[in-house]
C-alpha positions, 0 to 999 in steps of 0.5 A: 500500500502507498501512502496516497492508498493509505491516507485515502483509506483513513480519510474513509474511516469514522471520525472518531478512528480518524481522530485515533489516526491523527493523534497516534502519528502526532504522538510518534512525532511528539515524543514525550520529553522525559522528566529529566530533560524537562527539568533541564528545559525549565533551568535553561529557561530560568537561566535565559530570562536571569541572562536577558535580564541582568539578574546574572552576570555573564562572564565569556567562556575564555575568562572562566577557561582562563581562570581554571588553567591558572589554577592548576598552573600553580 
């Protein structure tokens, strides 16, 4: 069956099947974001607004690099 034969197919169902269709294939594009990663969506946001907002100072990469390599040069 081609993809043409297989949406004229389900076009045909009931609605209420369709419906099952189109949420069980948006499901299989959506995944579920596990517990974890949505902690870390929700820190990487709270860090963004701290950023864009001048809660936080933002120190550029090479200076905390910097910083470490003097450390264990000592």
């Amino acid at each position: 069956m081609n993809t043409k034969e297989l949406i004229d197919k389900a076009v045909s169902l009931p609605i209420e099947e369709r419906a099952l269709v189109v949420d069980s294939l948006l499901r299989s594009l959506n995944q579920p974001v596990s517990v974890i990663e949505k902690e870390w969506i929700e820190t990487a946001q709270k860090r963004l607004i701290e950023m864009r907002t001048g809660k936080v100072l933002v120190v550029p990469g090479e200076q905390v690099f910097e910083k470490i390599w003097e450390r264990f040069e000592k």
